[in-house]
TORMAR-278831 format. One record per residue (C-alpha): x, y, z; residue in three letters. Coordinates in steps of 0.05 Angstrom, whole numbers, padded with zeros to 5 digits, always signed. Each point is the difference from the previous one (the first is absolute). Last residue first. Example, Ala and Ser with C-alpha at 12.3 -4.5 7.8 and 13.67 -1.06 7.14 Angstrom:
<torses>
+00273-00021+00143SER-00027-00069+00013ALA
</torses>
This chain:
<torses>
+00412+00573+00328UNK-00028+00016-00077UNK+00059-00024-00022UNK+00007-00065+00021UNK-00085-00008-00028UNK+00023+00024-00063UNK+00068-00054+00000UNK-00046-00052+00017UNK-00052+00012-00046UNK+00047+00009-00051UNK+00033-00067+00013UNK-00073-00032-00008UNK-00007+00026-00066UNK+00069-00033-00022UNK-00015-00054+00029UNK-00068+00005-00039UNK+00037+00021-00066UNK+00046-00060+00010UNK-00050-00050+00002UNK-00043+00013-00056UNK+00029-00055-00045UNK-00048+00001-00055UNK-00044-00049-00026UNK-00074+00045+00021UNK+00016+00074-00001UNK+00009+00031+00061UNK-00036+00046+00040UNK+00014+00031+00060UNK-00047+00036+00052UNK-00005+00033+00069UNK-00066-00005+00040UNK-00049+00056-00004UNK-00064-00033-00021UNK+00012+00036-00051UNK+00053-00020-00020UNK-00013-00082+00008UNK-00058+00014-00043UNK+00047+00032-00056UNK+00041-00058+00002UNK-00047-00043-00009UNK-00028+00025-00054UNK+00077+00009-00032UNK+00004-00087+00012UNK+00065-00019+00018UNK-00002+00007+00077UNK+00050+00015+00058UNK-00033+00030+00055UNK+00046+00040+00048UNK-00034+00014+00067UNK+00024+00054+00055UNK-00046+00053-00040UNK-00066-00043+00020UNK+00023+00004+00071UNK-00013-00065+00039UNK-00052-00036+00026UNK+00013-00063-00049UNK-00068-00038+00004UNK-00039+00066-00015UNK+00049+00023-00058UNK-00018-00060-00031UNK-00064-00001+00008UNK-00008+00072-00031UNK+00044-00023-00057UNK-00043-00048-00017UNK-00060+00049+00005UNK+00029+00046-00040UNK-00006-00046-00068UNK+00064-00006-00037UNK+00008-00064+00017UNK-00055-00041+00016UNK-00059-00017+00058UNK-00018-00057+00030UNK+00049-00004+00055UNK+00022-00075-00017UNK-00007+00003-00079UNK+00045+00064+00014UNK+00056-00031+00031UNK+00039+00049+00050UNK+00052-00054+00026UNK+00034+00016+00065UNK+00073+00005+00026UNK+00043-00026-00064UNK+00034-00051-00029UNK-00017-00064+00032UNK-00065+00009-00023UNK+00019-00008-00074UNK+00009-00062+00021UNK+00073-00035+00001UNK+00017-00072-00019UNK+00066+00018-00030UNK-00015-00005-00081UNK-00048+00061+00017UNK-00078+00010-00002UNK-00020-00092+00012UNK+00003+00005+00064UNK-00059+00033+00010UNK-00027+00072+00010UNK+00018+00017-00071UNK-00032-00062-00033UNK-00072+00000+00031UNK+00005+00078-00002UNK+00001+00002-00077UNK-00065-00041-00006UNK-00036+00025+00067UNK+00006+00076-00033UNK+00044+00062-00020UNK-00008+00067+00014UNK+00063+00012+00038UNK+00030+00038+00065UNK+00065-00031+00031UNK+00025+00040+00056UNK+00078+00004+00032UNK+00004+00030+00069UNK+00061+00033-00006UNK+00072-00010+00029UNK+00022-00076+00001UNK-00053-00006-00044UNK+00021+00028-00057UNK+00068-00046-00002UNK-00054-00062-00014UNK-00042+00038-00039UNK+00058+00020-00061UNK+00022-00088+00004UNK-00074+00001-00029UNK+00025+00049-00056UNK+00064-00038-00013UNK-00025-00066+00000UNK-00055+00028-00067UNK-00066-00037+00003UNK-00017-00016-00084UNK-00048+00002-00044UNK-00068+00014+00035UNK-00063+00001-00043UNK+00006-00071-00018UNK-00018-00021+00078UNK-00078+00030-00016UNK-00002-00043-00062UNK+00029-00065+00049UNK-00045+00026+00056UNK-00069-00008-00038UNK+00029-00072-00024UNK+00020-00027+00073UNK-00072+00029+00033UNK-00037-00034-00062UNK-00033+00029-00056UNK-00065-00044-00033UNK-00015+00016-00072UNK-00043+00058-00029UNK+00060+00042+00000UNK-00054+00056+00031UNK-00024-00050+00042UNK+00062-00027+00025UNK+00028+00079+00013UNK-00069+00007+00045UNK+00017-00072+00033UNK+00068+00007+00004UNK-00009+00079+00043UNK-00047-00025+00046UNK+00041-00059+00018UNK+00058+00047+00019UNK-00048+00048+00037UNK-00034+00065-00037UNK-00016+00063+00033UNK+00076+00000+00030UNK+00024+00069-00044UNK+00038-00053-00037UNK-00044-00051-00026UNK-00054+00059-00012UNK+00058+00029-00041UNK+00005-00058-00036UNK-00077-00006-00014UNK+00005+00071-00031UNK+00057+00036-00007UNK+00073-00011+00030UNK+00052+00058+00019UNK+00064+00016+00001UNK+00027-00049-00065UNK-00066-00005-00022UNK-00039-00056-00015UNK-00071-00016-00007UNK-00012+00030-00084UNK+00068-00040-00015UNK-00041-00070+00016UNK-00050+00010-00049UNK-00002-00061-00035UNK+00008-00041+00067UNK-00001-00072-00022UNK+00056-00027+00044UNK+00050+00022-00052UNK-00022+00071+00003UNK+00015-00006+00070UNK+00073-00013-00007UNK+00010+00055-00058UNK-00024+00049+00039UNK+00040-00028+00060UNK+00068+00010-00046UNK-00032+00069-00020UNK+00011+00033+00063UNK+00075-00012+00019UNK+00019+00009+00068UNK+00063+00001+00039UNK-00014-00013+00070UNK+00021+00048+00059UNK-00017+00068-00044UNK-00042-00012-00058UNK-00048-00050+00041UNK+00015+00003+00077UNK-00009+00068+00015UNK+00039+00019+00067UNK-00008+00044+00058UNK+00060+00030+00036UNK-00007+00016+00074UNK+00050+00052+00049UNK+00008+00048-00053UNK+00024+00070+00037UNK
</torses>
């Protein structure tokens, strides 16, 4: 029986789109800019930024060097911000009727840049946070350690006490995926601008009917 559903926020929640950011920090004076991001997972100085081994100030003044100009906090976030294209109602509208049965989850690689916007104000036209959404953030600059990596799983498996087979973990990225598997957890993956909502209702249905019918 599912009693917790964990989230991706990137591909899943948000609708990405890799190359916009590319494009962003090229324009500060990063030539290289496609060689640090990945749509699952960062390299180099931007994974350092997201695995927590490198702060928000950290993180301007090694891109600022390498653009050989000065990057502020606003700039750095306005290339990160480009990598997210839009925060579909209808998916954050999803949590609200989750919760009123599951523990609902949010686990992302993601950093100070993106947080700074999603836990304010400023992440839907209502005045929500994405905090308002679910029961705990898993943020991976916070636990120092990234997606698909065991250890983050670990964690989070540690903080929820319950049975790895009870949790559904909803991610885009196939790595991921197969991390969450073997940890033993139960897995969907969808592809990044797609409504995915009816094939989890329709994965949580069958979960209900199985576990009906197994009385």
């Amino acid at each position: 029986m599912i009693d917790t559903i964990i989230f991706d926020l990137g591909g899943v929640l948000v609708n990405i789109d890799r190359d916009r950011s590319v494009r962003a920090f090229e324009s500060l004076g990063l030539t290289d800019a496609a060689s640090y991001l990945d749509p699952y997972h960062q390299n180099g100085f931007f994974l350092e930024l997201e695995d927590g081994r490198l702060d928000a100030a950290g993180f301007c003044g090694h891109l600022g060097r390498l653009c050989s100009r000065p990057v502020s906090f606003s700039q750095a976030q306005e290339a990160w911000m480009t990598f997210i294209t839009d925060v579909p109602a209808a998916r954050l509208a999803f949590l609200d009727e989750l919760r009123k049965e599951f523990k609902v989850c949010l686990l992302s690689n993601t950093n100070p840049f993106i947080m700074d916007w999603a836990r304010s104000s400023r992440f839907t036209s209502e005045g929500r946070r994405l905090d308002d959404f679910f029961d705990h953030l898993f943020l991976s600059y916070e636990m120092k350690c990234v997606k698909p990596g065991r250890e983050i799983f670990g964690k989070v498996m540690d903080f929820l006490q319950t049975d790895p087979g009870k949790v559904l973990f909803i991610d885009d990225g196939p790595a991921n995926i197969a991390a969450g598997n073997e940890c033993g957890l139960r897995t969907y993956m969808p592809v990044n601008g797609t409504n995915w909502i009816p094939a989890v209702q329709k994965l949580l249905a069958n979960d209900v009917t199985s576990r009906n019918n197994g009385r």
